[in-house]
C-alpha positions as CSV (number, residue, x, y, z in Angstrom):
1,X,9.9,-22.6,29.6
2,X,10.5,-24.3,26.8
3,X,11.0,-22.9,23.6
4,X,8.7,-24.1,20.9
5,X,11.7,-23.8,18.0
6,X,13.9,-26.5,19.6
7,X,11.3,-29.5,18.9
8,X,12.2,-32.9,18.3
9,X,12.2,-34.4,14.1
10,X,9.0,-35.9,14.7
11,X,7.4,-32.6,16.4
12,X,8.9,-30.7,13.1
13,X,7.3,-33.0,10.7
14,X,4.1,-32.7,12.3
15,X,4.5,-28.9,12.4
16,X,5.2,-28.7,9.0
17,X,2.4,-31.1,8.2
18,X,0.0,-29.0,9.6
19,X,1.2,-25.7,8.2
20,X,1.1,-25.3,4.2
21,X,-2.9,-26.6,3.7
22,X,-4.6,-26.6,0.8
23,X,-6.8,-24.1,-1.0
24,X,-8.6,-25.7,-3.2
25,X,-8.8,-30.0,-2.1
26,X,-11.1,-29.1,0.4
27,X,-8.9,-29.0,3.1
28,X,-9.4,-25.7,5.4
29,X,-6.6,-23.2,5.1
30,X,-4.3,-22.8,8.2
31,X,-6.0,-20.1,10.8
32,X,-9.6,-20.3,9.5
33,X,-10.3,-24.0,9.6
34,X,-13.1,-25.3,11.4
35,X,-10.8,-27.6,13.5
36,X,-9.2,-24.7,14.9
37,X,-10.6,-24.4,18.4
38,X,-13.4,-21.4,18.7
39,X,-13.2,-21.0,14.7
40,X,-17.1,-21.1,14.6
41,X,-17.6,-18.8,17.6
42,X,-14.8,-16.8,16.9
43,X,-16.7,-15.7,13.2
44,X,-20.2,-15.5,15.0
45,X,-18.5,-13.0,17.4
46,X,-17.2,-10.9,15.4
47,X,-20.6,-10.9,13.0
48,X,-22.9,-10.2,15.9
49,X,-20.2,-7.5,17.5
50,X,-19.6,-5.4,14.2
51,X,-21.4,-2.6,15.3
52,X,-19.2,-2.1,18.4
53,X,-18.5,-5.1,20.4
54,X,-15.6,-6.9,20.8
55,X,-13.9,-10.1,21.1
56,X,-14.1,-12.4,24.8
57,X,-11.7,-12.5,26.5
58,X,-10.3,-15.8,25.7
59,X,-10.6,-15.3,22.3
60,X,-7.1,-15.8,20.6
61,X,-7.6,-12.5,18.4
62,X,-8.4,-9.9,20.7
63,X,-9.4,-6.8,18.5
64,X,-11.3,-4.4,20.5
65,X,-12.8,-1.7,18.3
66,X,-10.2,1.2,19.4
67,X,-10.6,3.4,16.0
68,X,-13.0,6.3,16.0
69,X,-14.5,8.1,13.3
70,X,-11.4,10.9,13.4
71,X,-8.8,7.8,14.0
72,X,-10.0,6.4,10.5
73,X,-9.8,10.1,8.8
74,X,-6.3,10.1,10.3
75,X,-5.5,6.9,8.6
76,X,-6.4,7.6,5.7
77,X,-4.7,11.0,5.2
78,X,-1.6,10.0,7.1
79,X,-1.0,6.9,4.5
80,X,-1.7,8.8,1.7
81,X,0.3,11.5,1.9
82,X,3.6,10.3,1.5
83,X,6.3,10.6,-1.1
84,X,4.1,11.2,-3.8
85,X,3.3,14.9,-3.5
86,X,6.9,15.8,-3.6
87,X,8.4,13.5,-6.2
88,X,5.3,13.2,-8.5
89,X,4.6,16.4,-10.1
90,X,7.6,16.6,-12.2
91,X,6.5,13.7,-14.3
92,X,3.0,14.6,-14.0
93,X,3.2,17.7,-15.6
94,X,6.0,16.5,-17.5
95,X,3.2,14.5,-19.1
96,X,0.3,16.9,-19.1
97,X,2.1,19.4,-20.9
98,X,0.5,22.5,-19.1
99,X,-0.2,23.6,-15.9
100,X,-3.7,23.6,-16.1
101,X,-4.2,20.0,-17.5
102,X,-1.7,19.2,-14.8
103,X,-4.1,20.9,-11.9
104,X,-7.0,19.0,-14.1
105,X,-5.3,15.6,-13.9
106,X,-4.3,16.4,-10.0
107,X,-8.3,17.2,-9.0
108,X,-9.2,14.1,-11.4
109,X,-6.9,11.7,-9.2
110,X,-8.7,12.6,-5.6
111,X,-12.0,12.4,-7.7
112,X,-11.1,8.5,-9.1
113,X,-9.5,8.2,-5.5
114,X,-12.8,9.0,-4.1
115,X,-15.1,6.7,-6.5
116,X,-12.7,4.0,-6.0
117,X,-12.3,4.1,-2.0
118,X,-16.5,4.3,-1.9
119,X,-17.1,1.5,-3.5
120,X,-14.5,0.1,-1.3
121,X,-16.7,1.1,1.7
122,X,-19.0,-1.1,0.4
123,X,-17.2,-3.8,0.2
124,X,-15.6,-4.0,3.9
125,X,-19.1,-3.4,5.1
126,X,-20.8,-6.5,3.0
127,X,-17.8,-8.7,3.3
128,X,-16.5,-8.7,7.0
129,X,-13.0,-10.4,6.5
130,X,-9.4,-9.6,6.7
131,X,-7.7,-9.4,3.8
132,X,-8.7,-6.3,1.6
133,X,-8.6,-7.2,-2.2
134,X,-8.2,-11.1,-1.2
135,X,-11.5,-11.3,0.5
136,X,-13.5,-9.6,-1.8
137,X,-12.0,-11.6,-5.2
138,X,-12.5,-14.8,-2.8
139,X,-16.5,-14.2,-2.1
140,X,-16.7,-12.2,-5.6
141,X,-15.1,-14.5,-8.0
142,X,-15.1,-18.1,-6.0
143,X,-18.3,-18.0,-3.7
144,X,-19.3,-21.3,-1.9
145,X,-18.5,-24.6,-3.5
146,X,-16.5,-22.9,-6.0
147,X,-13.9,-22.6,-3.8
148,X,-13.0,-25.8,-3.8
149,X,-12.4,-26.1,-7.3
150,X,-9.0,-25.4,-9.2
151,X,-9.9,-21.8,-10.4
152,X,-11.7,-20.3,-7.5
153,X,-8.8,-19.3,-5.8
154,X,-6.7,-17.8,-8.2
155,X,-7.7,-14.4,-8.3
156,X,-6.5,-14.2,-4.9
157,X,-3.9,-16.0,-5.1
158,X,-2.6,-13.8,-8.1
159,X,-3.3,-10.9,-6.0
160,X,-1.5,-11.8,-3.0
161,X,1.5,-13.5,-5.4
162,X,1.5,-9.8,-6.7
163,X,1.4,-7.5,-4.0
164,X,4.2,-9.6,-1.9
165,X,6.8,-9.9,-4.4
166,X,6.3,-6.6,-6.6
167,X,3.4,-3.9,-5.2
168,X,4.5,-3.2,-1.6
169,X,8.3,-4.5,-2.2
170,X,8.1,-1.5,-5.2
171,X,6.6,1.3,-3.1
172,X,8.6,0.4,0.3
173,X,12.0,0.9,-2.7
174,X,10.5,4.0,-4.1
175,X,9.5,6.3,-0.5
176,X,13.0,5.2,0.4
177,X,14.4,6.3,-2.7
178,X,12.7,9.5,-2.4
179,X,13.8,9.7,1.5
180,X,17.6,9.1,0.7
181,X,17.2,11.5,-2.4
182,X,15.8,14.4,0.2
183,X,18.2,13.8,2.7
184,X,21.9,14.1,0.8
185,X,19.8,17.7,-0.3
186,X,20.1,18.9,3.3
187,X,23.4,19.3,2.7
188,X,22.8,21.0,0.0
189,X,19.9,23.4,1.0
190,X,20.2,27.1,0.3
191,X,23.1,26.7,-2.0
192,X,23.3,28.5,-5.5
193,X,24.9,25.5,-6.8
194,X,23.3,22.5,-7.8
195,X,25.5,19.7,-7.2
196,X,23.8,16.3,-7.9
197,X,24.4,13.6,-4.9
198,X,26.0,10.6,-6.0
199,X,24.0,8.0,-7.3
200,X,25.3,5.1,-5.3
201,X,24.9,7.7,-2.3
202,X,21.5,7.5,-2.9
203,X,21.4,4.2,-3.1
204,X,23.3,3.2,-0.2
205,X,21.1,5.2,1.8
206,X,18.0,4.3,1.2
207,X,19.4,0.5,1.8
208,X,20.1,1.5,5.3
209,X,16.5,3.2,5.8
210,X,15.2,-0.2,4.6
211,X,17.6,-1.9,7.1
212,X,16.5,0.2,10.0
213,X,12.5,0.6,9.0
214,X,12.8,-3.5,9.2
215,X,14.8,-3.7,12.4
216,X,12.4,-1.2,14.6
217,X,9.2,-2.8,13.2
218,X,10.7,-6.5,14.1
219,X,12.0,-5.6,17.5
220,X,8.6,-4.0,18.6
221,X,5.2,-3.0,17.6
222,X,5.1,-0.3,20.5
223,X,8.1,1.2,18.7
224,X,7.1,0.9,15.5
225,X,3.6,3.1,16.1
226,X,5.5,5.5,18.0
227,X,7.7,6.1,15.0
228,X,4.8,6.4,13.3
229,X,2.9,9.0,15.2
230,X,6.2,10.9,15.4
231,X,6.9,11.2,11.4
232,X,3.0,11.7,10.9
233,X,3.4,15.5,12.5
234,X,6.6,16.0,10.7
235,X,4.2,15.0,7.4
236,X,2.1,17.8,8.1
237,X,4.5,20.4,8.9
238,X,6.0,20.1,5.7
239,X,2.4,20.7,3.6
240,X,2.1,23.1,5.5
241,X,5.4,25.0,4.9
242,X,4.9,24.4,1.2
243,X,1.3,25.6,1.5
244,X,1.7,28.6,3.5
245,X,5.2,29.8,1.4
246,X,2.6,29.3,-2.0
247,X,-0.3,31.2,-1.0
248,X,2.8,34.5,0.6
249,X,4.5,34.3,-3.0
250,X,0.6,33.9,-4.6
251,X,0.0,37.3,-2.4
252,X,2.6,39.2,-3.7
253,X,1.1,38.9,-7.3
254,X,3.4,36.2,-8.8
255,X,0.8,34.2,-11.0
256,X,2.7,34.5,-14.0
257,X,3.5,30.7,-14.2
258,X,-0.1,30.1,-13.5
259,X,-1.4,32.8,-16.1
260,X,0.0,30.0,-18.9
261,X,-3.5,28.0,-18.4
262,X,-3.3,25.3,-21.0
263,X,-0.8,26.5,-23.0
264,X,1.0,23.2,-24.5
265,X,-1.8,20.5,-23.4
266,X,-1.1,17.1,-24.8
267,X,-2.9,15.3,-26.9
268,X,-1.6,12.1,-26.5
269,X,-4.7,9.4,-24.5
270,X,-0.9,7.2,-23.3
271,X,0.5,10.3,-22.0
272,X,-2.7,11.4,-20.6
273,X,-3.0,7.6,-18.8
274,X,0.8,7.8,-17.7
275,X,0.3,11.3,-15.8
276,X,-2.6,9.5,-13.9
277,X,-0.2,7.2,-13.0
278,X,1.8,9.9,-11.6
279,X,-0.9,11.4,-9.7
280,X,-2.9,8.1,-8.1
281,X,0.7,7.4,-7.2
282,X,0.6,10.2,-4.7
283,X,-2.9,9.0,-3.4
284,X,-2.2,5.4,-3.1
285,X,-3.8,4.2,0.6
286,X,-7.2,5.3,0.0
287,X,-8.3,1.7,0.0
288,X,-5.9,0.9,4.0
289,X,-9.0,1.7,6.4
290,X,-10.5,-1.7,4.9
291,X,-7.9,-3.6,6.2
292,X,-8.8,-2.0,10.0
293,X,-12.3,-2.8,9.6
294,X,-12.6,-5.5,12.6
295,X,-10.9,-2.9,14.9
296,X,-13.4,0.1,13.1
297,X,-16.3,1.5,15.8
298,X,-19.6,1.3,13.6
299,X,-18.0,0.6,10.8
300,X,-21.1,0.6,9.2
301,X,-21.9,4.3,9.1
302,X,-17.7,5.8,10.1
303,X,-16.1,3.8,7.3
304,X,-18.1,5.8,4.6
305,X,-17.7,9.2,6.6
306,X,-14.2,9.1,7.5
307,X,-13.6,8.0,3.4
308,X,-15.9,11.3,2.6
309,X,-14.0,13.8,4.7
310,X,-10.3,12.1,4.5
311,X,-10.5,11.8,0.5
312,X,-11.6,15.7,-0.2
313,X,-9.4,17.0,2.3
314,X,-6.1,15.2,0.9
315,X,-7.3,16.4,-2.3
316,X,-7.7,20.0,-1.0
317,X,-3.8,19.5,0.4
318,X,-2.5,18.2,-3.4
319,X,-4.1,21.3,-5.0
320,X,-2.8,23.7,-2.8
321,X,0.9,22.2,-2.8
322,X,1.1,22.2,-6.9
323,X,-0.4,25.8,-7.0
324,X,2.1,26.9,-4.6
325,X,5.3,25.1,-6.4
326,X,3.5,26.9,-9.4
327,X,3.7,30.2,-7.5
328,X,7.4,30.3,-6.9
329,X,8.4,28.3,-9.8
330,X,8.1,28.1,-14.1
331,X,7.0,24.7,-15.7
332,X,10.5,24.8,-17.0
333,X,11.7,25.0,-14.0
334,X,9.7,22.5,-12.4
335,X,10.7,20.1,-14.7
336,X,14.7,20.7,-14.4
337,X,14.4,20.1,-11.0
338,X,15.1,16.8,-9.1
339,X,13.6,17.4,-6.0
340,X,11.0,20.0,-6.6
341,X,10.4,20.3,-2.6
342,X,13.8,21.0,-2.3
343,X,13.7,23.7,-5.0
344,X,11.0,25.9,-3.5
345,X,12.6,25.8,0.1
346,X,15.4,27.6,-1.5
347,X,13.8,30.0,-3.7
348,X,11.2,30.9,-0.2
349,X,12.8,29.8,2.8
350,X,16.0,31.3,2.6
351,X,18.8,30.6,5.3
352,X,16.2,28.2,6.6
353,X,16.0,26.1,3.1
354,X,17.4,23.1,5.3
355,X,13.9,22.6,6.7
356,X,12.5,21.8,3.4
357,X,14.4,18.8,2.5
358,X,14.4,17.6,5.9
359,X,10.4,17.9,6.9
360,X,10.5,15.7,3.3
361,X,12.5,13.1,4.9
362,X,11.1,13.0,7.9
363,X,8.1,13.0,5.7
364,X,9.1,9.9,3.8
365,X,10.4,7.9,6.3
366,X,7.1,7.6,8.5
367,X,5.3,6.8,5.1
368,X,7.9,3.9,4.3
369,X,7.5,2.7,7.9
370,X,3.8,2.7,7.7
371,X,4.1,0.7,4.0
372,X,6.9,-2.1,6.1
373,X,4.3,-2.1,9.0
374,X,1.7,-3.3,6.6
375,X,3.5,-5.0,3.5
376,X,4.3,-7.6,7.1
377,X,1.0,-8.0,8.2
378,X,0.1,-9.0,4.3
379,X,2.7,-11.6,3.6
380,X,2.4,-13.0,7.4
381,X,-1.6,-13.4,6.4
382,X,-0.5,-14.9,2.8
383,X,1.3,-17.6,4.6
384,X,-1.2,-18.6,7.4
385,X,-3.6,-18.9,4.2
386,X,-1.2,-21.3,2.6
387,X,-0.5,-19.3,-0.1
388,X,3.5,-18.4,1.4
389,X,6.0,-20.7,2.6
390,X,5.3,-21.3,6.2
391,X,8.1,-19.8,7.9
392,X,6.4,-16.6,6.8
393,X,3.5,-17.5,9.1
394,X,6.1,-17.7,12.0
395,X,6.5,-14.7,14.8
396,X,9.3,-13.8,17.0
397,X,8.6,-16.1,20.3
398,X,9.1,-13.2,22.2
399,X,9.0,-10.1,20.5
400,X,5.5,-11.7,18.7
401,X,6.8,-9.6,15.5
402,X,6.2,-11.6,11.8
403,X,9.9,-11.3,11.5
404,X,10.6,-13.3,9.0
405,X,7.8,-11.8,6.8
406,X,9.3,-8.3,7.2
407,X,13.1,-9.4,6.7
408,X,10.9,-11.1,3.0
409,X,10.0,-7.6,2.1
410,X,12.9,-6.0,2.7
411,X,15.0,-8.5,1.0
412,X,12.5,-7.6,-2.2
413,X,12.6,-4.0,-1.9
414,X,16.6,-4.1,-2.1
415,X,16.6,-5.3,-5.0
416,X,14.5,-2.8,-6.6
417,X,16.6,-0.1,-5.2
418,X,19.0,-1.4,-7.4
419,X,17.6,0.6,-10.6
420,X,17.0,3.7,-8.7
421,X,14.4,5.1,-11.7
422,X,11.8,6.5,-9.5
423,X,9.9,7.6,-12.5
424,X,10.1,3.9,-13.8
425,X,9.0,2.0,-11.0
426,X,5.7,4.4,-10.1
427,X,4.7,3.3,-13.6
428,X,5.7,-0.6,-12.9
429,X,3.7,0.0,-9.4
430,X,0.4,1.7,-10.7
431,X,0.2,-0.8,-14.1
432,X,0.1,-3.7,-11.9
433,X,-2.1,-1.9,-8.6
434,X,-4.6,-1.1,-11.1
435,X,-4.9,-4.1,-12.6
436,X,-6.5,-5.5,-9.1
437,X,-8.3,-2.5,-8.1
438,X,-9.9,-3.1,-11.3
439,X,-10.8,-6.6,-10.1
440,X,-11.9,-5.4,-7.4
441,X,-14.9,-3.1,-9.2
442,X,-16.1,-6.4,-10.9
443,X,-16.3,-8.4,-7.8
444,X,-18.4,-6.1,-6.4
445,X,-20.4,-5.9,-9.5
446,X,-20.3,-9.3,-9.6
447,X,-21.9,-9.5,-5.7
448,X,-25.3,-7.1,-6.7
449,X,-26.0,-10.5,-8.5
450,X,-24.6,-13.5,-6.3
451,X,-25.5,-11.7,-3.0
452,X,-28.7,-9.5,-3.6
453,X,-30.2,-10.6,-0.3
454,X,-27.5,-9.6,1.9
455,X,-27.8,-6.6,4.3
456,X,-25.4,-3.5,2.7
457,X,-25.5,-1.1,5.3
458,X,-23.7,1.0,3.0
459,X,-24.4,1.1,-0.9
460,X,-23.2,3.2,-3.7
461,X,-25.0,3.4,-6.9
462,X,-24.0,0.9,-9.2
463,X,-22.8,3.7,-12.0
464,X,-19.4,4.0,-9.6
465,X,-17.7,0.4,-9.5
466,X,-18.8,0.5,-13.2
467,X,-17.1,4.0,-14.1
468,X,-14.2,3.3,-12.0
469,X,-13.6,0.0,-13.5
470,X,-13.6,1.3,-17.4
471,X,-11.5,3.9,-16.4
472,X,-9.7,0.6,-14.6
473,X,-9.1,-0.5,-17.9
474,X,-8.1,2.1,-19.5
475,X,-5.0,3.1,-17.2
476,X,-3.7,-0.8,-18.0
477,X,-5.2,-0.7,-21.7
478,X,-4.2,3.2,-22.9
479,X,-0.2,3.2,-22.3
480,X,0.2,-0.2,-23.8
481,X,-1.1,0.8,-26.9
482,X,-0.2,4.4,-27.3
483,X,3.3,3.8,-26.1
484,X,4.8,-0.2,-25.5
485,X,7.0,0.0,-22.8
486,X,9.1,-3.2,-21.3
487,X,7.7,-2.9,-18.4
488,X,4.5,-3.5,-18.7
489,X,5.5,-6.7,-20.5
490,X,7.4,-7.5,-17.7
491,X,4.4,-6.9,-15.3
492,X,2.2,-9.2,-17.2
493,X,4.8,-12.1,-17.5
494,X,4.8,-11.8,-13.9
495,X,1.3,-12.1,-13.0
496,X,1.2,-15.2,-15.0
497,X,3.7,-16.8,-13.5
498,X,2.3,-17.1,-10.3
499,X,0.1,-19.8,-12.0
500,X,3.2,-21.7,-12.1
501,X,3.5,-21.6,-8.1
502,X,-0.2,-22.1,-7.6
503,X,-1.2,-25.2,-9.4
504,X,1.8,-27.6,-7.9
505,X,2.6,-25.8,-4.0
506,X,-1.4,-24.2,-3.5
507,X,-3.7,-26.3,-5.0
508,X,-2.2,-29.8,-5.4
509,X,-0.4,-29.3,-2.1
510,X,3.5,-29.9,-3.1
511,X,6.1,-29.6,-0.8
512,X,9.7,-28.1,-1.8
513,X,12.5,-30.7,-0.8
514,X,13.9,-29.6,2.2
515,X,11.9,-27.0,2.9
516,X,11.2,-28.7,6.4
517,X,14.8,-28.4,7.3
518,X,15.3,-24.8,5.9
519,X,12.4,-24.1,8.3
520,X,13.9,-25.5,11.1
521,X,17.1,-23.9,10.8
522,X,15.3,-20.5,10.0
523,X,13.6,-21.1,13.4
524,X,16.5,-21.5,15.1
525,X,18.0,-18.1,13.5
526,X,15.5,-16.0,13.7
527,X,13.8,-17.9,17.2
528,X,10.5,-17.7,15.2
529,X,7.5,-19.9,16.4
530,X,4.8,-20.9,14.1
531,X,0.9,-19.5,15.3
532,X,-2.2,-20.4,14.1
533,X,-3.5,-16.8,14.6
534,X,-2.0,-13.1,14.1
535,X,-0.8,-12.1,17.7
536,X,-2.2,-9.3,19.4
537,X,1.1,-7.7,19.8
């Protein structure tokens, strides 16, 4: 058989012509156009199937609807809980300035989470397309002909320019900073001294877990779930260490540290803002079941429900985890230490401190190889859309991995290993994550007015996308002004500058000189084929 990456010049330069489409000319996108063979009756499908059909046979996209009510409660919890709980309460209570403001902010956090992922269930219930946060700005912000002019797209497009090259790049660098940072402590477990790793240790490391995160999810998909299933029950283990060591020290009367109450509260609205950072950081995902929504049975009615029970309960689990690090530890203490997780294994576990550390990296890893999984999937759906080079678009001719999408991200997130502030780049991450969030409260707000005929088998009072987008506002607004940092100036420059990409490569359809021939040679590298549709791999 033939392989499609050795074409002829004139084969290449009708390739490429048909790859990078317009947005805004009027010229369908590549993937969704209607001369794409079955595009019509491929969107009719899936509309009339949503409450538990599934694609024909022949249809290029076969997504059967495989993910039950407590598949979608597992998704939800397994991507949230991550790195976050067991990097993120140092600066959060750093910030707070007590330990009850701190428990306050943590309950607060799964509260906002909740709001937040409601109204999402909303939205991947009225608007049944792929895409998350691009669909909804593109039917909220640039419905019908609006699309074809110059400023319909851009929301989107500033979205998608955002989340490829800073949002998921960031937290893929900062779960594998946090996983190389727990791992050198397993050598270091149950010791009475406190020898810092080396920096550059740390780094290293969490280069290679980006290295071998993006070789096992572009050699197979098989693999790559498997790893995930694996380091989901390691997850779990470790809350449940941390939990069950808490509520033994909590039994044996030591509630000194929690007796302090709000002792020391700050005062401070930026600081306040700043520990939220902190604290959503740990329950980022709330909003991933919408991007499983075609493969969701009755996603009208187990969308909502597995939201309801997955929020609560990872909520439950954070509370529990910062009482029991309270229990064996001082707020002094807590904030001296590095690796807090690390800390309590040795003041509870004893000769078995090791199994702290490593249950957190264990932890960690399956969370960055769940964020790689995805961050792939996004950049690979960017560039069929026309909003990414084209080789992005590409799979693996025989693996049917988006290779060079993943190899993209990973290139990204090396580079922001290269600071190594942890502490830094949550607040760079959540800045600019809930900035669209945000956007994504006002398109929906937006919709009770553009689309007030259309079925919403699930609604939320309109009070929620309104309450979570001022507080929206405030988490972007409040730091700025209470306390300038570089970063946040850094984060706006780069939102704008993605206007510089769109107008000339998106919407007036420029091409890059020899872009054709880097995408031929990539081809032949990487023996990546272009598709029209995301393989069911």
């Amino acid at each position: 058989m033939e392989n499609p990456a050795f074409v002829s010049d004139d084969q290449t330069q009708h390739a490429t012509a048909r790859g990078h489409e317009g947005v805004g000319g009027g010229a369908s996108v590549r993937g969704r156009g209607s001369g794409l063979p079955r595009a019509e009756s491929q969107a009719e499908g899936k509309s009339s199937g949503l409450e538990g059909g599934k694609p024909g046979a022949d249809d290029p996209i076969n997504l059967e609807r495989r993910v039950g009510l407590l598949s979608g409660v597992a998704l939800i919890v397994g991507t949230m809980i991550g790195s976050g709980i067991f990097v993120s309460p140092k600066g959060l209570l750093e910030r707070t300035g007590s330990v009850g403001l701190s428990l306050v902010v943590w309950a607060a956090c799964g509260g906002l989470s909740l709001l937040g992922a409601l109204s999402y269930a909303e939205l991947g219930t009225l608007v049944d397309a792929s895409g998350g946060e691009y669909a909804y700005f593109l039917q909220g912000f640039a419905p019908g002909e609006k699309r074809r002019l110059w400023w319909g797209p851009i929301p989107s497009f500033l979205f998608a320019w955002v989340s490829l090259f800073l949002l998921k790049p960031s937290s893929l660098a900062i779960i594998c900073l946090t996983c190389s940072e727990y791992f050198v402590r397993i050598f270091n477990a149950g010791s009475s001294i406190n020898c810092l790793p080396p920096d550059l240790a740390i780094k290293l490391f969490a280069a290679f877990v980006i290295i071998l995160i993006t070789f096992i999810n572009s050699y197979s998909v098989n693999l790559a779930t498997r790893v995930q299933n694996v380091f989901t029950a390691a997850k779990l283990v470790a809350i449940l260490i941390i939990v069950v060591g808490g509520m033994v020290k909590l039994g044996q009367g030591n509630t000194q540290y929690l007796a302090t109450g709000f002792q020391g509260s700050t005062k401070s609205f930026g600081d306040i803002a700043t520990a939220f950072y902190s604290g959503l950081w740990a329950y980022d995902g709330w909003n991933n079941l919408n991007y499983v929504t075609e493969e969701l049975k009755k996603p009208y009615t187990n969308l909502p429900r597995a939201i309801i029970i997955g929020l609560p309960l990872v909520t439950i689990c954070y509370l529990l985890v910062n009482i029991s690090y309270l229990a064996v530890m001082s707020q002094d203490e807590l904030l001296a230490s590095e690796t807090v997780a690390v800390t309590f294994g040795n003041r509870v576990l004893g000769w078995a401190a090791f199994l702290m550390p490593l249950a957190v990296t264990l932890s960690t890893f399956g969370a960055a190889n769940g964020t790689a999984f995805t961050s792939g999937r996004l950049c690979f759906v960017a560039a069929r859309e026309g909003h990414m080079v084209d080789v992005l678009s590409y799979v693996h001719a025989k693996k049917l991995t988006p290779s060079p999408a993943l190899l993209f991200n990973a290139a990204i997130a090396l580079i922001m290993v290269i600071p190594s502030d942890i502490g830094s780049l949550i607040d760079f991450f959540s800045f600019t994550a809930w900035i669209f969030y945000g956007g994504a409260m006002a398109a929906l707000i937006i919709m009770r007015f553009t689309m007030k005929d259309a079925p919403r088998p699930y609604k939320v009072p309109i009070a929620i996308p309104v309450l979570v987008l001022i507080i929206s506002v405030y988490l972007v607004v409040g730091p700025i002004i209470d306390s300038p940092k570089i970063e946040y100036l850094y984060a706006s420059l780069f939102i704008i500058a993605g206007l510089f990409f769109y107008f000339p490569f998106v919407y007036m359809k420029k091409s890059i000189p020899g872009m054709g021939h880097m995408t031929t040679i990539l081809q032949l590298l990487l023996q990546v084929v272009p598709t029209d549709v995301m393989p069911d791999a």
